[in-house]
Structures are given as C-alpha cells and as structure tokens.
C-alpha positions as CSV (number, residue, x, y, z in Angstrom):
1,X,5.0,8.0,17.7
2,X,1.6,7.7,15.8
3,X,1.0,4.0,15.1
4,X,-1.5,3.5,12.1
5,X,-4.1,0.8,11.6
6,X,-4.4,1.0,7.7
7,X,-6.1,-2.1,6.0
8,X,-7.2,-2.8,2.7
9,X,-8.0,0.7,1.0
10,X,-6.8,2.8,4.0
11,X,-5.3,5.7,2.5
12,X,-1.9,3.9,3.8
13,X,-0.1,5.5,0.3
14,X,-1.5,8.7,0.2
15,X,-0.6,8.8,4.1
16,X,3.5,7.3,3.5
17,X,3.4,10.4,0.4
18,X,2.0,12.8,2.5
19,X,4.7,12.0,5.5
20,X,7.8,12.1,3.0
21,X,6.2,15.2,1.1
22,X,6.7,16.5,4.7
23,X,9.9,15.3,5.4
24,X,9.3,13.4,8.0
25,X,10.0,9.8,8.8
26,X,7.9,6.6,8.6
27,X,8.9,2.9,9.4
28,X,7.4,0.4,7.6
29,X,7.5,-3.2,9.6
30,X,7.5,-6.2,7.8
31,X,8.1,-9.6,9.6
32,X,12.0,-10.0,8.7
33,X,12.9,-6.3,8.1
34,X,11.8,-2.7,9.0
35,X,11.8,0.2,5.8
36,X,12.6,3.3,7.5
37,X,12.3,6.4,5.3
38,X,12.6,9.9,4.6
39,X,12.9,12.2,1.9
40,X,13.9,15.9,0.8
41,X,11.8,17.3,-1.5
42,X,13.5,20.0,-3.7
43,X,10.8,20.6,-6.2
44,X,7.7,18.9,-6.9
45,X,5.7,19.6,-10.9
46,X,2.3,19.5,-10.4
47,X,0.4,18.8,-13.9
48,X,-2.7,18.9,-15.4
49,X,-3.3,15.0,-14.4
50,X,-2.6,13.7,-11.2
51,X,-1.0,10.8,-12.7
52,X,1.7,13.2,-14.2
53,X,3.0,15.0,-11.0
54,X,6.8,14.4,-10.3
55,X,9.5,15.7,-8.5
56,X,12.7,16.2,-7.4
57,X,13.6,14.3,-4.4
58,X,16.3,13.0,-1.7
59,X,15.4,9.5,-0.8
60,X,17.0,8.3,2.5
61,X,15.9,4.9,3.1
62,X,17.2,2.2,5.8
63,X,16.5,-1.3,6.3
64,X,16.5,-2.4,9.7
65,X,17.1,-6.7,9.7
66,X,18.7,-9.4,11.7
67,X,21.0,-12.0,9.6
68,X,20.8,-15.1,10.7
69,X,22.8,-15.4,13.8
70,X,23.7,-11.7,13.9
71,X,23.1,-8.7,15.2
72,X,20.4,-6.5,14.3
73,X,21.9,-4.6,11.2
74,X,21.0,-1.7,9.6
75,X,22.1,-1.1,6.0
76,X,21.4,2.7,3.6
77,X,21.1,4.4,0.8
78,X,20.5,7.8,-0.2
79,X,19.6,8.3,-3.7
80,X,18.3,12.1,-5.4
81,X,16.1,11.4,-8.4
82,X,13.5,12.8,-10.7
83,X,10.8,10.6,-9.5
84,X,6.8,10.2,-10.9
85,X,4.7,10.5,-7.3
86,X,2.2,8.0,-7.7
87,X,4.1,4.7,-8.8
88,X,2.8,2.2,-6.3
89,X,5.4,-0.6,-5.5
90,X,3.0,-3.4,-7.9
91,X,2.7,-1.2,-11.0
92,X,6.3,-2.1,-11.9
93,X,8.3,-3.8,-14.8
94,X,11.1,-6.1,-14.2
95,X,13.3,-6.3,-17.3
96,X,16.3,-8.7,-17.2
97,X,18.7,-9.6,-19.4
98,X,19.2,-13.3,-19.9
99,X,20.7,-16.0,-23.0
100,X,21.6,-12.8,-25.3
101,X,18.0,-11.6,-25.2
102,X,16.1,-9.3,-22.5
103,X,12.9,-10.9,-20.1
104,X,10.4,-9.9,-18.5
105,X,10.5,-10.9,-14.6
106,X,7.9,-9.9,-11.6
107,X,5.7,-7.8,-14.2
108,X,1.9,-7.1,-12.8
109,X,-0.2,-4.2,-13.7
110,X,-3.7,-4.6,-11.8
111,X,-6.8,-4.6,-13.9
112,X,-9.7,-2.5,-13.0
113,X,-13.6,-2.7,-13.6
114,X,-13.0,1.1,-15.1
115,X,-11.0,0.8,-17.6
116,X,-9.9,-3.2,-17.7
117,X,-6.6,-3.7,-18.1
118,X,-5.2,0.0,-19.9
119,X,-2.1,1.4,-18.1
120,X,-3.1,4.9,-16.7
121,X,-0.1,6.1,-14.6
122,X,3.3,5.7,-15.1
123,X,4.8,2.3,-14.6
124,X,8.7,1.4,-13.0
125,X,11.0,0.3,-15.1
126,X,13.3,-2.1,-12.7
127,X,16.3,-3.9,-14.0
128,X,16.2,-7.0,-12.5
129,X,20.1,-8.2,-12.5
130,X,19.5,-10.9,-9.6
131,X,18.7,-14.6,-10.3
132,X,17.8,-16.9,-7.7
133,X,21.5,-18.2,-7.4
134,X,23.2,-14.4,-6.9
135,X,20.3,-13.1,-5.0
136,X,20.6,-15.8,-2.4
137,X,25.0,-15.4,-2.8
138,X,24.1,-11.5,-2.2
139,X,22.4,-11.7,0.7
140,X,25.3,-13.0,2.6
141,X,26.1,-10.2,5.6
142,X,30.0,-10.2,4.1
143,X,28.0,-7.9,1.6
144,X,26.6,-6.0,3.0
145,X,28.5,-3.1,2.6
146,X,27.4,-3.5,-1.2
147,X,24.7,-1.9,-3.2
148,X,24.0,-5.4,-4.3
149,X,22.9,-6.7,-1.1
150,X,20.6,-3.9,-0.5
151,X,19.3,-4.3,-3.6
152,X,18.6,-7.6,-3.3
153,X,17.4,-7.1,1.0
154,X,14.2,-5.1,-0.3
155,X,13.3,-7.3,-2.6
156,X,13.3,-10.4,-0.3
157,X,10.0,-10.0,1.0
158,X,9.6,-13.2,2.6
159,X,13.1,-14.7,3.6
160,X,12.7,-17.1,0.7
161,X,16.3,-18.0,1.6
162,X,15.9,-18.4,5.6
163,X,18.9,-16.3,6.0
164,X,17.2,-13.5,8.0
165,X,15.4,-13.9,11.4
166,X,12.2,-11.7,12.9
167,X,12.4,-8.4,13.6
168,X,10.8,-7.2,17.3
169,X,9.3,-4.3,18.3
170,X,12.4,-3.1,20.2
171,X,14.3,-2.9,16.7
172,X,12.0,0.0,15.4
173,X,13.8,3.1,15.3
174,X,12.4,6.3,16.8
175,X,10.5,7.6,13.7
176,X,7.1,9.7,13.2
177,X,4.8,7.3,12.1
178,X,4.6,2.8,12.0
179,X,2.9,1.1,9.9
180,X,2.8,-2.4,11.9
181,X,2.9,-5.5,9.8
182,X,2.5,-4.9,6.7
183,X,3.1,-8.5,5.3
184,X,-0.6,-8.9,6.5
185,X,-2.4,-5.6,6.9
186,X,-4.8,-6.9,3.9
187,X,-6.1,-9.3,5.8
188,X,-7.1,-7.2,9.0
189,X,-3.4,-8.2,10.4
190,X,-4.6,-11.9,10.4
191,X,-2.1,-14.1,12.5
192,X,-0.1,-10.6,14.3
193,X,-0.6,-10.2,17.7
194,X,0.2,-6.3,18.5
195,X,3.1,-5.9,21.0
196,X,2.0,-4.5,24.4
197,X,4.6,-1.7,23.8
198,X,2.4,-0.2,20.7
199,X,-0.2,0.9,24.0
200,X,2.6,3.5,24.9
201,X,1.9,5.5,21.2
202,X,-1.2,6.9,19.6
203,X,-3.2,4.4,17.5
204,X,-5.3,5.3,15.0
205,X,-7.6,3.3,13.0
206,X,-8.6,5.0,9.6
207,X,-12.7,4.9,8.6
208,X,-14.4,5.9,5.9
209,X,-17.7,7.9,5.9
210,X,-18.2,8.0,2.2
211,X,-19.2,4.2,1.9
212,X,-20.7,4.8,-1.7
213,X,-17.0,5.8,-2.8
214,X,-15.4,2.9,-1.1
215,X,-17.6,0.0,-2.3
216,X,-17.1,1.1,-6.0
217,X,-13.5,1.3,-5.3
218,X,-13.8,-2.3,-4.0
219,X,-16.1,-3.3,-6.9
220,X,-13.5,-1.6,-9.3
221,X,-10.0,-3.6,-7.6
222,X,-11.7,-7.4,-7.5
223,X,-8.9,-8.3,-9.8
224,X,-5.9,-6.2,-8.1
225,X,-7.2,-7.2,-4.8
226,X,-6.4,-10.6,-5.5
227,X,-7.9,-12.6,-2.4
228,X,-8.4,-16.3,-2.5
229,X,-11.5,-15.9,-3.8
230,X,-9.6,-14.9,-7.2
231,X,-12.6,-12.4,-8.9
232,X,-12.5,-11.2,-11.6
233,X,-14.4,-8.4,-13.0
234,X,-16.2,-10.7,-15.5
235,X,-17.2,-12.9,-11.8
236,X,-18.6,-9.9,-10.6
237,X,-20.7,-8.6,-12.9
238,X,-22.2,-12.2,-13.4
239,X,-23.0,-12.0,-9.5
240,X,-24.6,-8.6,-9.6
241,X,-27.2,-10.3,-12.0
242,X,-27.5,-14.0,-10.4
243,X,-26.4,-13.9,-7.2
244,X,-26.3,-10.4,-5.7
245,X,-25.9,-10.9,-2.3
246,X,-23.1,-13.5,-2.8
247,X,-21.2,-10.4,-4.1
248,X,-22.3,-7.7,-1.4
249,X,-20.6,-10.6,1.3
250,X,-17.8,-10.2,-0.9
251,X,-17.9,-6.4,-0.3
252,X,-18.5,-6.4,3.1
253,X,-15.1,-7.9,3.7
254,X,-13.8,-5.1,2.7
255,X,-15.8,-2.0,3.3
256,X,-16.9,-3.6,7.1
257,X,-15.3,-6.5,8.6
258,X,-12.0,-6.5,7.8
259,X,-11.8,-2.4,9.3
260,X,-13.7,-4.3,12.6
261,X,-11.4,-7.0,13.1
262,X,-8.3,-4.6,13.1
263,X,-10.6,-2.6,16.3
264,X,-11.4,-5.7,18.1
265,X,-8.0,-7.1,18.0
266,X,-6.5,-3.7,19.4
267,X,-9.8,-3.9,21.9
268,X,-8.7,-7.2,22.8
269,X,-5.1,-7.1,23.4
270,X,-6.3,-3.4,25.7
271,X,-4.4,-1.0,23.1
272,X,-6.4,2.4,23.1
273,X,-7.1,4.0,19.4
274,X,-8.2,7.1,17.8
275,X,-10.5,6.7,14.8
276,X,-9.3,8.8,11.9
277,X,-12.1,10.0,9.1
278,X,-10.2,9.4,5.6
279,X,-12.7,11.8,4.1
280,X,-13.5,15.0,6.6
281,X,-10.5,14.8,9.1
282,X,-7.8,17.1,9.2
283,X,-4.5,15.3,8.0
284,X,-2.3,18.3,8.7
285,X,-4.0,18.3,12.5
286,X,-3.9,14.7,13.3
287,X,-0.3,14.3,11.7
288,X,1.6,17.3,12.2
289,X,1.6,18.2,9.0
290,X,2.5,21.8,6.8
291,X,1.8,20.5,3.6
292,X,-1.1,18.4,2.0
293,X,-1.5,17.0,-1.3
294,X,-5.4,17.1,-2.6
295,X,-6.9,14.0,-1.8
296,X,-8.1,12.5,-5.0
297,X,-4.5,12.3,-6.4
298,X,-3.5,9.1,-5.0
299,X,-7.4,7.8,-6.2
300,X,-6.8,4.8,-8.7
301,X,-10.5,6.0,-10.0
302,X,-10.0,9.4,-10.8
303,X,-6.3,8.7,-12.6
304,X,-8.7,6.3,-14.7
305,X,-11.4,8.9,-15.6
306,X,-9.1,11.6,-16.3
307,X,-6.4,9.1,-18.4
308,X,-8.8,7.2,-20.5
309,X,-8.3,6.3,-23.9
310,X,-12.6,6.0,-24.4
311,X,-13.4,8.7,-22.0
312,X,-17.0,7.6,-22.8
313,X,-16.6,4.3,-22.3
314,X,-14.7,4.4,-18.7
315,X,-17.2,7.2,-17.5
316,X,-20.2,4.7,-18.1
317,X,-18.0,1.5,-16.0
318,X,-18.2,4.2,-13.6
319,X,-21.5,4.8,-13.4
320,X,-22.6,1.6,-13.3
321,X,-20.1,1.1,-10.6
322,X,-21.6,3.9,-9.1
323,X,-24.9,2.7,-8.9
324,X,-24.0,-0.4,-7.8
325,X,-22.1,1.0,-5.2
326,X,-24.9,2.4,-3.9
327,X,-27.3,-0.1,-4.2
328,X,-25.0,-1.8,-1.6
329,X,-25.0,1.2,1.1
330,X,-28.6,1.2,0.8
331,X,-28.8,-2.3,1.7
332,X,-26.4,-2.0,4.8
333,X,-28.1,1.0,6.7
334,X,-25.0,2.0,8.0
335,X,-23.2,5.6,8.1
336,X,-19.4,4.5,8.7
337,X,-17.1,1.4,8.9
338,X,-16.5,1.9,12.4
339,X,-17.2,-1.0,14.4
C-alpha cells in the first residue's frame, strides 16, 4: 500500500479523484473512523469549464469504527449518481427543515483573494434531517443497520457524543492508497505519532517545485485556510504594504515548514519516504494509474479565472497575486519545499 504525506495544499483531492477515476480504493483515517472508498465510473462529461465536469458514477463507501465497547464495525453504502467532480466536502449547503419553515445549517463557502466571496463551482445541496437529539439517538450501534446511522457516522467528525472509540492501525483495510490522519494533516500532522507498521508501505511526501504557484495559492486561501491566525484577505493586503515580512512568515508556514515538519517527523520515528513532484512527476507511474485528469481541474484559481462574473477584475487580483507571489520566492532563494 502507498501511504501519502499530503499537507496543506498537497494535491490530496486531485490525488483521492484521480484514485476513484481509476477505480481503485483509498482509505481515509480519521481518529474515530476510517472512510474507505471506491467508485465505478460509467461515464464522465467533460465541459468547457472544469468546474462543470460530471459524471456518472457507483460510489462504494465503508466506514470502518469502533462503538463504544464494541467491536470494530464496519457499516456501507453503495449509491450510483449523476455527480459534479469537483465539490469539495466544505463547499456545501445544509438545508433543514425546522418550526414550519426551512434553515440553513453547517453552510461555508470559502472566500478567496481572486474573486472574494462569488460561488464559482457547484455547491452540495445536503438535507440536514439530524438535530443534536436524533443524531446522538442514531448513533446508537442497534442502528446500525439503518441508513440513518450512517448518515449520521460521517458527519460525526469528532465523536461529539463520546460514543465511538479510536481506530488503530490494525483496523485499516487492505486498500491502494492511506491518507493517515486526516483530522490534523493541516497542521503537518501535529500531535500524531506515525505507527511503526506505516515503515512496511511506501511513503511518499508530496513537494512542490513551482513555489511562485503555491504562494499565490496560499496568498489567495488566507480566509478558507482558516488558522488561528484568522486572516483575512483585507489583513493581508494591509501587511503587504506595512509589514511585509510579518506576512511572508505567514507564508512560509505553508509553502516551507509545515511540508518539513511532516519529513522530519517520518525521519524521526525511522519511516523511509519517497518525495513526490506535484508539478513534473508522473501520477500514472508513481500510482499505478491508466487514467489522468489534467492537472489544473481541481485548481481553485483557474475555476476562478475561467468562472468570473468581472473577468477583468479577477484577472487583475491575480496578477497582483502573482507578483506578490513572486516577490516572496525571490526572497527565499530556494528551488523546492523539500526539506
């Protein structure tokens, strides 16, 4: 099994499409449950826009848990559905209906430096039929033959409820590729010590080459990146002009330190790894794969530019992005993110 060290703008989504675009099978590991999943893909649209892709698909999808005092369970579903391909699990809508009138529950929509907050991909409608009282009633293990306590098992993210226990590494099912940890892959998998067991796999640790591209991507997500620093785009731009290296620190978190951390740590607890270059590197080579989806589809920067509303307005947040961008590399000397 290949074992992948994504962090903060890894290509982690465009590498979990890429896997169930080639029906193969990933496991996601949080710290109470494991997402294991797999799709068939029957037909897939491709459009003019990224954005607007879709296709037909068979999702199989397991979640791997331990109720409280139980056995490690595994509960299913297979679903076929007409599906948009780049709906990211944030850019969603939770609609409930609630005192003879319908709310709006768990709704975020990131804003961006691009284009501020405008919607430029599709967003999830979800009905949200759970409250707090029949979620937590739901999640009861007589259930769990239900669709509702499924429903309600992927969207408790972190066992509000204490009715589930942690998840090992000996529960992961045989699949093609982990992603370890997610809860806290953002933060360079802060507070997760990797289980000796992962040295038996292939690691591999993502890097990017084109550092101009990922510090405006960084630059552009202050607000969906959502750190306790809690910038926003308005922050930034007022740091670029008072206080400019106050905001490349910022940066560096994210282009350099957090991608050296996740090394060290694997360095540290003697886990070998292969570096991975998101923008030269072979995807169907490293991953085994027979099909690839261009790389800029998944790009939050070019579903901006090519879905504006002022085409000439977003084009010139992206310049200056741009230039800032590279101001920054320039100031770093450095060809990678490798540590």
């Amino acid at each position: 099994m290949i074992v992948y060290w994504g962090g903060m703008l890894s290509g982690g989504n465009y590498l979990q499409m890429l896997t169930l675009y080639n029906e193969k099978t990933y496991a996601a590991v949080r710290k109470y449950k494991i997402l294991v999943r797999r799709n068939d893909t029957h037909y897939l649209e491709r459009n003019k826009h990224y954005c607007d892709w879709f296709w037909d698909v068979t999702k199989h999808t397991q979640i791997v848990h331990k109720p409280v005092g139980c056995d490690v369970t595994v509960v299913s579903n297979t679903t076929r559905m007409i599906d948009s391909l780049w709906i990211l699990p944030t850019d969603t809508i939770g609609v409930r209906y609630e005192n003879g009138g319908l709310k709006l529950r768990d709704t975020y929509y990131p804003v961006h430096a691009v284009l501020d907050n405008q919607i430029y991909r599709p967003v999830k409608l979800h009905n949200r039929f759970y409250n707090k009282t029949n979620r937590q009633k739901f999640l009861n293990p007589k259930y769990k033959d239900t669709l509702m306590y499924y429903e309600c098992l992927v969207d408790e993210k972190q066992n509000k409820f204490g009715m589930l226990e942690e998840v090992t590494y000996n529960d992961i099912p045989t699949c093609d590729i982990i992603f370890p940890s997610i809860d806290t892959k953002n933060m360079s998998y802060e507070g997760f010590t990797p289980p000796p067991e992962y040295a038996e796999h292939t690691n591999i640790i993502p890097y990017k080459s084109d550092l101009v591209e990922m510090a405006r991507v960084v630059l552009d997500n202050v607000e969906r990146i959502r750190d306790k620093s809690k910038m926003t785009v308005k922050d930034m731009f007022n740091l670029y002009r008072e206080n400019k290296n106050e905001l490349w620190k910022y940066v560096d978190r994210y282009v350099f330190e957090d991608h050296h951390t996740i090394a060290k740590k694997l360095n540290k607890n003697k886990i070998k790894f292969e570096y991975f270059n998101l923008d030269k590197d072979s995807y169907n080579h490293r991953f085994g794969f027979n099909k690839v989806l261009p790389r800029i589809c998944s790009h939050n920067t070019y579903h901006q530019l090519s879905m504006a509303k002022d085409v000439k307005r977003a084009r010139n947040n992206y310049n200056i992005l741009t230039d800032m961008a590279r101001e920054y590399v320039a100031s770093r000397k450095m060809e990678d993110n490798r540590l």
